[in-house]
C-alpha positions as CSV (number, residue, x, y, z in Angstrom):
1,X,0.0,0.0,0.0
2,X,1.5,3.4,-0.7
3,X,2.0,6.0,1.5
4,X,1.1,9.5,1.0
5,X,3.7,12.7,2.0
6,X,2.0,16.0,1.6
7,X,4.1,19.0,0.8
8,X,3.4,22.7,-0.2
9,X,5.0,22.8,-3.8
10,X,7.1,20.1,-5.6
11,X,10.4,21.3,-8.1
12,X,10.9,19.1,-11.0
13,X,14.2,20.0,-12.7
14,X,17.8,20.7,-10.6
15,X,19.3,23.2,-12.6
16,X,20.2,26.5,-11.2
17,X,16.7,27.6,-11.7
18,X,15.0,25.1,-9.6
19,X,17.6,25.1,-7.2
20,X,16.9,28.9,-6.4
21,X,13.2,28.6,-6.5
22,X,13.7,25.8,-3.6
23,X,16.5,27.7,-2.0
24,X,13.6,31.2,-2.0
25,X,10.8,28.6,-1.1
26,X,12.3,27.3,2.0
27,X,13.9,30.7,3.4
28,X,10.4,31.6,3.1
29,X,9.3,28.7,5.1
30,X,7.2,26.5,2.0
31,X,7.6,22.9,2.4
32,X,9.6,21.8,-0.9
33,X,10.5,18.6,-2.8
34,X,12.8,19.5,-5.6
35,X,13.7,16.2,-7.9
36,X,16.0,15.7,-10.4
37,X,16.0,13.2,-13.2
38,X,20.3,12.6,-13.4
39,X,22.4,15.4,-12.2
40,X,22.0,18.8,-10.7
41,X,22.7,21.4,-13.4
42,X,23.3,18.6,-16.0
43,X,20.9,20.3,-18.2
44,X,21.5,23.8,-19.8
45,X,23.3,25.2,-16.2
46,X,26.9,23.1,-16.3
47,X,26.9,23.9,-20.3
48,X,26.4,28.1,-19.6
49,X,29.8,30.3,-19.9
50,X,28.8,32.0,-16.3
51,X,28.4,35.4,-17.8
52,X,26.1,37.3,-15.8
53,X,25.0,39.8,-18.4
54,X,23.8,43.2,-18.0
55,X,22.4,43.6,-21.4
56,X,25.6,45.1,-23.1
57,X,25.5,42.5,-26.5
58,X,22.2,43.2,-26.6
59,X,22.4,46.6,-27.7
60,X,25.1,46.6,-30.0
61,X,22.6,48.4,-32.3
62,X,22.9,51.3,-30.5
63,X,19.0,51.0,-29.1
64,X,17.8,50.0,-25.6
65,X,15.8,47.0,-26.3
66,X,13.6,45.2,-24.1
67,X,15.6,42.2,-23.2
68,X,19.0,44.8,-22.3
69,X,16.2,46.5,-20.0
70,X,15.0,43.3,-18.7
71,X,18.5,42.1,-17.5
72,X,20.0,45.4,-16.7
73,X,19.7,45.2,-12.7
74,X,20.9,41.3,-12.8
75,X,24.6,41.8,-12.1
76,X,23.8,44.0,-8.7
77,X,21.5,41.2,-7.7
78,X,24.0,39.1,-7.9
79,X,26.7,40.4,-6.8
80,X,24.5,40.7,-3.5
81,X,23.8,37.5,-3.3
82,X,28.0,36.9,-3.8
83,X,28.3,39.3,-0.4
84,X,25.9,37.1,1.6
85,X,23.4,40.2,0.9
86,X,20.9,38.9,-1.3
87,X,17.8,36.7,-1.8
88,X,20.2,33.8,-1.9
89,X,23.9,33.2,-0.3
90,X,26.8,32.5,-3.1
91,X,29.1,33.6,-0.8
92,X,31.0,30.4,-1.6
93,X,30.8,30.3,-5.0
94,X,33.7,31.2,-7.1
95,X,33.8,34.0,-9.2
96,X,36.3,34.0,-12.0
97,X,36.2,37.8,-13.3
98,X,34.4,40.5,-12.0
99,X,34.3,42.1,-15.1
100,X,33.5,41.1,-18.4
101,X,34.9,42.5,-21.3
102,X,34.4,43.8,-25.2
103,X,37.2,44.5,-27.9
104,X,37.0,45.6,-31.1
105,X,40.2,45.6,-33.6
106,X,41.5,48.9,-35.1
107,X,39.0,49.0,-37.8
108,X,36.1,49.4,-36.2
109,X,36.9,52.0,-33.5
110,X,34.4,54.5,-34.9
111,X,31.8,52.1,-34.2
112,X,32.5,51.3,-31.0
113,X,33.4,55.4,-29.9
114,X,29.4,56.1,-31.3
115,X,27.9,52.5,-30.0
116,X,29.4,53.4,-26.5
117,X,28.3,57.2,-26.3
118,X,24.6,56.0,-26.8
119,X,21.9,56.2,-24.1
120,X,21.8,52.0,-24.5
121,X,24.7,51.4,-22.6
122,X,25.5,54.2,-20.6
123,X,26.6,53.1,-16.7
124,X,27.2,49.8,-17.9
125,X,30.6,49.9,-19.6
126,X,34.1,51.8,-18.6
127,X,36.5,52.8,-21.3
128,X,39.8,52.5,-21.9
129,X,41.1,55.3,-19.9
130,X,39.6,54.0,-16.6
131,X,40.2,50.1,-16.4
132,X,43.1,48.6,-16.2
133,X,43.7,45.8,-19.0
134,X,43.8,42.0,-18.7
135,X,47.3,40.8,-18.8
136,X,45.7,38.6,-22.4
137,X,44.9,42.8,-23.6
138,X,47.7,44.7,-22.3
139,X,50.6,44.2,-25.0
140,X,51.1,46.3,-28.1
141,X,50.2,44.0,-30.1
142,X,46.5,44.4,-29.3
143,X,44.9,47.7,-31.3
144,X,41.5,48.7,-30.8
145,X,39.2,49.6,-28.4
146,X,39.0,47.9,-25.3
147,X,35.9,48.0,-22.4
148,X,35.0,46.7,-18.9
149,X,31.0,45.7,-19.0
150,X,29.3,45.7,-15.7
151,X,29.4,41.9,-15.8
152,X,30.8,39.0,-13.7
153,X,31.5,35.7,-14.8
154,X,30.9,33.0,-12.6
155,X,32.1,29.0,-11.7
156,X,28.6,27.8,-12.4
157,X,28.8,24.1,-10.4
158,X,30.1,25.8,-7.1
159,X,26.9,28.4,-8.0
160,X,24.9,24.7,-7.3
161,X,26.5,23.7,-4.5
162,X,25.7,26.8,-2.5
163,X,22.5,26.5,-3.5
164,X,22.0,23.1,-2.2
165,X,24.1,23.7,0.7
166,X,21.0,25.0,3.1
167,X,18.3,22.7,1.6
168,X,19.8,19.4,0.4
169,X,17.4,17.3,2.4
170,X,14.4,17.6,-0.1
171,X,16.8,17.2,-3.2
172,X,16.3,13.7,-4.6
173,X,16.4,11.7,-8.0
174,X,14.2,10.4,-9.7
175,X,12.6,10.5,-13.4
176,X,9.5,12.8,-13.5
177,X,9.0,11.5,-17.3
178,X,8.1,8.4,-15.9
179,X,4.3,6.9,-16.8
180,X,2.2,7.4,-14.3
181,X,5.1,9.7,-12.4
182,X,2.6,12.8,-12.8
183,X,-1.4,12.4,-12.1
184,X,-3.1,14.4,-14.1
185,X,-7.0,15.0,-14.2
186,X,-8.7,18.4,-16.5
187,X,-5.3,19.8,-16.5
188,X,-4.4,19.4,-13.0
189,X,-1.8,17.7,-11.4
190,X,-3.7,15.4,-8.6
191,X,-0.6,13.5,-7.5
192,X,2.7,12.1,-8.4
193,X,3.6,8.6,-8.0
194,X,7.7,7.9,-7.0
195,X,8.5,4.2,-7.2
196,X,11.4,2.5,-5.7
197,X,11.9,-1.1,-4.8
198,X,9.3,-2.8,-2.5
199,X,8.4,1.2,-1.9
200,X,5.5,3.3,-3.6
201,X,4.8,6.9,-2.5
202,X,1.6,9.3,-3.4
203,X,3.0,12.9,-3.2
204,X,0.5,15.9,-3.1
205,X,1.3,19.6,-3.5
206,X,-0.5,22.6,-4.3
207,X,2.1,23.4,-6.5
208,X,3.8,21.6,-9.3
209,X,6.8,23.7,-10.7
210,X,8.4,23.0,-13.8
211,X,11.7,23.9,-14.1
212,X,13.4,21.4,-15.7
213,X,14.6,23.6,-19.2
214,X,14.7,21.6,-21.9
215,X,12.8,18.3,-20.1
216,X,10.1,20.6,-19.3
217,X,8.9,19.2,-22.5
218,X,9.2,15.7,-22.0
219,X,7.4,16.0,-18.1
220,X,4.5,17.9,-19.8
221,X,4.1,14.9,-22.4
222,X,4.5,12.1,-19.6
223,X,1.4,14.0,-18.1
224,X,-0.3,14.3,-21.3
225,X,-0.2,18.2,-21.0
226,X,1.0,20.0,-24.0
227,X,0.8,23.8,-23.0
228,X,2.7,25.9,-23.0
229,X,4.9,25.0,-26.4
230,X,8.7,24.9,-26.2
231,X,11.6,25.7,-29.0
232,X,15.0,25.2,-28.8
233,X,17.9,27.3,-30.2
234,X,20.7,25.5,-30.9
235,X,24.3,26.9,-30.9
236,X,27.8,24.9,-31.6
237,X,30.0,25.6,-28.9
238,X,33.9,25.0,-29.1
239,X,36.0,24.5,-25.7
240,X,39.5,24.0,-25.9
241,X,42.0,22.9,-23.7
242,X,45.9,25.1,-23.8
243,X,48.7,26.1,-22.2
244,X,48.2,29.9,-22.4
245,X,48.8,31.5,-19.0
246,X,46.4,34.5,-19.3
247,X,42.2,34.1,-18.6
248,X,40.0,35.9,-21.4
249,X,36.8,37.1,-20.4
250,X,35.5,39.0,-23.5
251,X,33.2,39.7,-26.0
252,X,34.8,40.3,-29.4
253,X,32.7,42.9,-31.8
254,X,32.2,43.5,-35.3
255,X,30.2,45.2,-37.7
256,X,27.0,43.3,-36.9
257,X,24.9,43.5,-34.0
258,X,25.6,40.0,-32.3
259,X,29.5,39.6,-30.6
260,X,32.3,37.8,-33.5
261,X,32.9,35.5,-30.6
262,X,32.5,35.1,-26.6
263,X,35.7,34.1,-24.8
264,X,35.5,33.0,-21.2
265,X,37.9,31.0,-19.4
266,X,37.2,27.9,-17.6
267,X,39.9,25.1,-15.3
268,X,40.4,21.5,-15.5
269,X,40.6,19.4,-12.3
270,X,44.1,19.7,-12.8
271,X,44.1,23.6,-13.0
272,X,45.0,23.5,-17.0
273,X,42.9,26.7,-18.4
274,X,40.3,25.8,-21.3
275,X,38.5,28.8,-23.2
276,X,34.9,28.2,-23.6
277,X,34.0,29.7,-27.2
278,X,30.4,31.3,-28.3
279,X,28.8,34.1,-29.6
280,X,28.4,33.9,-33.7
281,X,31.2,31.0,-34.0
282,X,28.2,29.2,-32.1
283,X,25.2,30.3,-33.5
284,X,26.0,30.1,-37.3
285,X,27.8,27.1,-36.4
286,X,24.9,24.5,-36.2
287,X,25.1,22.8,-39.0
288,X,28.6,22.1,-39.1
289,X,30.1,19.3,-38.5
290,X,32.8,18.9,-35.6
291,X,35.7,19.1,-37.4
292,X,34.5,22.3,-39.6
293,X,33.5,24.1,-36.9
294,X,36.8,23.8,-34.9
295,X,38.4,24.4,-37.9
296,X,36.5,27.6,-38.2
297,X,37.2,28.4,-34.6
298,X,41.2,27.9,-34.9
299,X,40.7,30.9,-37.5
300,X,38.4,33.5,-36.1
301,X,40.5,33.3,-32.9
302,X,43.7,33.4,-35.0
303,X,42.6,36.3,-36.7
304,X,41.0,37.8,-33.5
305,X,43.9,37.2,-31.1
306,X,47.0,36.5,-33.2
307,X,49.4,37.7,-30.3
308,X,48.2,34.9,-28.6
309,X,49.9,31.6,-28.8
310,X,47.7,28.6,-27.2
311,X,50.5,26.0,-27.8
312,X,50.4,22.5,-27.5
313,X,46.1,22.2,-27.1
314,X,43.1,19.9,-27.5
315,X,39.9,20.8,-29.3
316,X,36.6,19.4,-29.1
317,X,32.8,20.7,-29.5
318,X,29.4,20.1,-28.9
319,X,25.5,20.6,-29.8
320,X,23.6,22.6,-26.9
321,X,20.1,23.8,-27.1
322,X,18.3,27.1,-25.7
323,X,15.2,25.6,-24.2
324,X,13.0,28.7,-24.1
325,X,9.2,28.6,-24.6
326,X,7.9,28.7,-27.8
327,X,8.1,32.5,-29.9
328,X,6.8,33.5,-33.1
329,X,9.8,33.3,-35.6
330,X,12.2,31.3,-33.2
331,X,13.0,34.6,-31.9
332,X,14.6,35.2,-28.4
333,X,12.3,35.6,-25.9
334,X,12.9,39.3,-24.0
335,X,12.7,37.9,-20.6
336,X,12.3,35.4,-18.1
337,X,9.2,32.8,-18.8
338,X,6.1,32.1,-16.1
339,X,3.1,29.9,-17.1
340,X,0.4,29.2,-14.8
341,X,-2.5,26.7,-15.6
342,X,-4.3,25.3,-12.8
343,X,-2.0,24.4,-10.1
344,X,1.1,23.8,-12.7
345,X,3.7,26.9,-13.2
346,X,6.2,25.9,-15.7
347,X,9.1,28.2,-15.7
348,X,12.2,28.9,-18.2
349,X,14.8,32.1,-16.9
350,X,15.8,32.1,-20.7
351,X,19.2,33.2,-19.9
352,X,21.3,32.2,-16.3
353,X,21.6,36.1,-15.7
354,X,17.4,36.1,-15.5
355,X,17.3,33.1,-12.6
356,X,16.5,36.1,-9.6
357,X,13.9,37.7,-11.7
358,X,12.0,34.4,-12.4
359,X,11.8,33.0,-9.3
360,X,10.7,36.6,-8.0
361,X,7.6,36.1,-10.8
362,X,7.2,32.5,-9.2
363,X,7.1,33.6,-5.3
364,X,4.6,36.8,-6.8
365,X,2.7,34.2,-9.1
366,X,2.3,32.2,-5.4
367,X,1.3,35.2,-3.3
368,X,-1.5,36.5,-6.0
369,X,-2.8,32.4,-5.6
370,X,-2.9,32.6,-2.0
371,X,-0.5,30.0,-1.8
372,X,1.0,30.1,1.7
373,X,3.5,27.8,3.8
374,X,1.6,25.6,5.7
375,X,2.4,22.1,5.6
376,X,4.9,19.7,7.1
377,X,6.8,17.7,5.1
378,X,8.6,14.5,6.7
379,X,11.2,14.1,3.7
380,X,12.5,10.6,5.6
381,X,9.5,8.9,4.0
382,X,11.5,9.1,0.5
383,X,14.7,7.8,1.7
384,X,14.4,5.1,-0.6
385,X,15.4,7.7,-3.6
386,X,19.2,8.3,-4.0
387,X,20.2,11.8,-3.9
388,X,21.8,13.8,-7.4
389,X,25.2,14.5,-7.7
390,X,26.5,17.7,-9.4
391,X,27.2,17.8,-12.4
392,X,30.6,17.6,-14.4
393,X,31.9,20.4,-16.2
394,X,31.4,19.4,-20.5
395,X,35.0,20.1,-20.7
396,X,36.1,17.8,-17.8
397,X,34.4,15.2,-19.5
398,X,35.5,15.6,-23.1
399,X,38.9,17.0,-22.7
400,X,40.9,15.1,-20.1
């Protein structure tokens, strides 16, 4: 016979997404139960560069768009949180730059001088004359203009493990996308079914969140729910493992309005640096093969950073997908993503910078439906379920 364990809301998906939701949900005293269907932060969390943006790229147009004023206050929200200040504690993460940077070669300093006088980015950027350069910028071999963005970049897994820290008892595996896993009944999750051996156990939750990123997808299926639609953006990323001494945290711009390529820097177990390549390389990318688009990344980077000598180094790249919800034309979305439908909120941040404004929308979404913390939750009735580890970094895993 199964037994039944009653909790306030229940988290499917482990990235960083879900695991601030839980971390904001039990500081606010909500009985949680977060699952996860491998790894925390296996998904799209371990795969991000750590750039906490504060719109910059977005307005290399010159115009203040809608997703540059959406994710303008992010990096101050964070940075809180990195002082122990904020809605969350990442005061043991690791940050690996406090700034994030943009270059442009000699040719295309007008651009940049009339792109970084306009009202779009003004108190987010320092010039040239007020930073001091990165050791990988300050040669004289490098010409062109050279800017600080108010941006951080950020060791994503010890991000997770300070989230879990406070709250790991309710963290557990298991696979959502399981039949029968999620009950479902005129759109409404009833219950959720976790199975282990010789155990069965009826969970019940006023709240069902979704944050699973690209599984969202598959748990809505499992539950025979199909709103709200998702699309995925693919990009091609490149990482590749050197000898070069120097970190590179840096957008590289050209004449168009996306970033030539996105540089950050990234460590082996062994301490061995390994760049972490986006931006254009990535998206136009996708439909190259492996060894095109590495070969196409051994160029741009040659032609972008030819004072820099990687020397003896290891190349590899992979498919990732932007799980966002669905928009007309595959564009971006602007901001972060809430959908409520009956007692189901299924949530995408769209970018990592967005995670403190989304969970915000959640806890609102939860006050406006009278939602409050109420029940007790004994968690030792699921210690059949095995608890997630953390997830590797992708280069860890390809490159050593």
């Amino acid at each position: 016979m199964a037994e039944t364990l009653e909790t306030d809301v229940v988290i499917i998906g482990g990235g960083i997404a879900g695991l601030w939701l839980n971390y904001r949900l039990r500081k606010a005293g909500y009985s949680t139960l977060l699952l996860e269907k491998k790894t925390l932060g296996g998904g799209q969390s371990v795969r991000s560069q750590g750039i906490i943006h504060g719109g910059a790229k977005y307005t290399l147009n010159g115009a203040l768009t809608t997703a540059a004023n959406a994710i303008s206050e992010m990096p101050d929200r964070w940075r809180a949180c990195l002082k122990g200040e904020g809605d969350v504690d990442l005061s043991s993460a690791r940050v690996l730059s406090e700034y994030h940077y943009m270059w442009s070669r000699d040719r295309l300093v007008s651009k940049l001088t009339a792109f970084f006088a306009s009202k779009a980015v003004r108190g987010k950027v320092s010039g040239d004359a007020s930073i001091e350069r990165p050791a990988a910028f300050n040669t004289p071999d490098f010409h062109g203009n050279f800017y600080a963005l108010n941006e951080l970049v950020l060791d994503v897994p010890t991000v997770i493990n300070a989230l879990i820290a406070p709250f790991s008892d309710g963290i557990l595996q298991y696979d959502c996308t399981l039949p029968g896993a999620l009950v479902q009944e005129q759109g409404e999750i009833v219950e959720m079914h976790l199975v282990g051996k010789n155990k069965r156990v009826r969970v019940k939750a006023k709240r069902f969140i979704l944050a699973a990123g690209e599984g969202n997808e598959s748990v809505l299926h499992g539950a025979q729910l199909h709103r709200p639609a998702m699309q995925r953006r693919p990009l091609h990323m490149v990482i590749v493992r050197h000898q070069y001494p120097h970190p590179v945290y840096a957008h590289c711009i050209g004449a168009g309005s996306k970033p030539l390529l996105t540089i950050t820097t990234h460590y082996m177990q062994d301490g061995q640096p390994v760049w972490y390549l986006g931006g254009n390389l990535a998206e136009t990318g996708v439909e190259l093969d492996r060894e095109t688009q590495i070969n196409s990344a051994k160029t741009l980077v040659k032609d972008l950073l030819p004072w820099i000598d990687l020397g003896e180094s290891r190349w590899s790249s992979f498919l990732i997908h932007r799980a966002e919800p669905q928009q007309k034309g595959m564009l971006r979305p602007d901001t972060a993503f809430v959908h409520s439908e009956k007692n189901i909120l299924t949530c995408w941040p769209t970018k990592l910078a967005l995670t403190p404004n989304l969970v915000d929308t959640v806890m609102a979404q939860l006050q406006a439906d009278g939602v409050e913390p109420e029940t007790a939750c004994d968690l030792g009735t699921l210690s059949f379920l095995p608890r997630p580890g953390v997830s590797a970094p992708v280069w860890q895993e390809m490159l050593s």
